[in-house]
C-alpha positions as CSV (number, residue, x, y, z in Angstrom):
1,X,27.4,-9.7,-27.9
2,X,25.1,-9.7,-24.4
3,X,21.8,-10.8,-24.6
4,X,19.4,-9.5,-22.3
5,X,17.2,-11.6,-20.1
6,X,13.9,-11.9,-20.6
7,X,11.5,-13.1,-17.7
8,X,8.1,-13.0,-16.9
9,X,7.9,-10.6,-13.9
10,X,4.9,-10.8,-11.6
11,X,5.1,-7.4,-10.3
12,X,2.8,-8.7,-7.0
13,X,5.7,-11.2,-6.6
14,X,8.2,-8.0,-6.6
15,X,5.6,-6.0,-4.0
16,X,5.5,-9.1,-1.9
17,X,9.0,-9.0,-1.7
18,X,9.6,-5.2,-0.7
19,X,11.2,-4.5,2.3
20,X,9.1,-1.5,2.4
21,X,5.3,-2.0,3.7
22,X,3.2,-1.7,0.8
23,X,-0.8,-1.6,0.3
24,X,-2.6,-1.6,-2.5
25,X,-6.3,0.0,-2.6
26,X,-8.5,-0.5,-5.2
27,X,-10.7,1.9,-6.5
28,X,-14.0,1.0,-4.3
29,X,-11.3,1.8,-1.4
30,X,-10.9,-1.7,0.0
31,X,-7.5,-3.4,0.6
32,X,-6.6,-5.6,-2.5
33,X,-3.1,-6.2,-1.3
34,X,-0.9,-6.2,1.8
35,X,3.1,-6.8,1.6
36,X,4.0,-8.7,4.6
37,X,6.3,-5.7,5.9
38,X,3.0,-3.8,5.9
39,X,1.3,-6.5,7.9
40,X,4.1,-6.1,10.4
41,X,4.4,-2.4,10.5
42,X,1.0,-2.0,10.9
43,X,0.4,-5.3,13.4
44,X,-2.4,-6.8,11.2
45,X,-2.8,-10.4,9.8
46,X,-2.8,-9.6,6.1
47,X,-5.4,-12.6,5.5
48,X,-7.7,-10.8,7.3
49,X,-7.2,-7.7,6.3
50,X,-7.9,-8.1,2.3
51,X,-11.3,-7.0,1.2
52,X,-12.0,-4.9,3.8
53,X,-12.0,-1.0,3.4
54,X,-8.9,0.7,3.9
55,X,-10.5,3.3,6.7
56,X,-9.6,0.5,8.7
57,X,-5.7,0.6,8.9
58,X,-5.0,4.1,7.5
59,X,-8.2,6.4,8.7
60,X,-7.2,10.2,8.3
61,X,-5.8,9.1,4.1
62,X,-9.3,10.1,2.6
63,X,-8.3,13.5,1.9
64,X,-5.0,12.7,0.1
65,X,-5.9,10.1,-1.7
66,X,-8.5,12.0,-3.3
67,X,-6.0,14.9,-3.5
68,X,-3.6,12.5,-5.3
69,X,-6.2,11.8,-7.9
70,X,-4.0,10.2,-10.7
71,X,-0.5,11.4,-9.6
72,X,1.4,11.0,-6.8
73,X,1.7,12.9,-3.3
74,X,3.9,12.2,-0.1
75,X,3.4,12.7,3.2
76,X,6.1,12.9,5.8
77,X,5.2,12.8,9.8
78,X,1.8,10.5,8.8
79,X,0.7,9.1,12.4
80,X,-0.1,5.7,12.6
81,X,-2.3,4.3,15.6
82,X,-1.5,1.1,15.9
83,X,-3.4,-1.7,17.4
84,X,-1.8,-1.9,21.0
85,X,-2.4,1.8,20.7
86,X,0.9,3.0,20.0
87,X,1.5,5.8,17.6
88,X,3.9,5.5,15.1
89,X,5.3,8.3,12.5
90,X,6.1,7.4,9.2
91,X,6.7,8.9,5.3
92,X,3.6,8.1,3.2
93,X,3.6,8.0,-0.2
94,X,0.6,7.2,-2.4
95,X,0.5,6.6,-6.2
96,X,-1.8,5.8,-8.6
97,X,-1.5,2.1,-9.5
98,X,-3.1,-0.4,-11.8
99,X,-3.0,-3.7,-10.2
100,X,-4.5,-7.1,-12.1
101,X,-6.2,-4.7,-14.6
102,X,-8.0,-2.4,-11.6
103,X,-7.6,0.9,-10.9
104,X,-6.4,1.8,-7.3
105,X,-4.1,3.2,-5.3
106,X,-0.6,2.0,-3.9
107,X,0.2,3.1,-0.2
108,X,4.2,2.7,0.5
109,X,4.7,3.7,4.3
């Protein structure tokens, strides 16, 4: 007989760990959460970054992520304009997401 393992899980702890750049915006649109393979994809000091509105690092998302709404929705060939001014390409993906209790939105790229 196998037991299973029971831990307690802090799913920001898993997020933090991601390969994959992950932020989270709540639902007043400012950055609640950066992964650090999103700081480094997108060239930003994640310390800085929290709190401020996510226009800031992803500007042309408004329409999707009102378009996502509740659901989910991805976005292949995104363009990223980086801050040396490089433009990247990437596969978006935005999900609703309940983070700590608030609503928001989860932005894998």
């Amino acid at each position: 007989m196998t037991h299973p393992i029971k831990q307690n899980v802090n799913l920001v702890e898993i997020l933090a760990g991601l390969t994959t750049a992950v932020v989270w915006i709540d639902k007043n649109e400012n950055i609640g959460f950066i992964n650090l393979a999103g700081a480094e994809l997108l060239q930003l000091s994640a310390q800085r970054v929290i709190g401020m509105n996510w226009r800031y690092i992803l500007p042309r998302l408004l329409d999707d992520i009102h378009a996502c709404g509740t659901g989910r929705l991805t976005i292949h060939e995104y363009t990223i304009r980086l801050p040396d001014a490089q433009k990247i390409h990437v596969t978006c993906t935005i999900s609703y997401y309940e983070m700590d209790g608030d609503d928001g939105w989860l932005i894998e790229l």
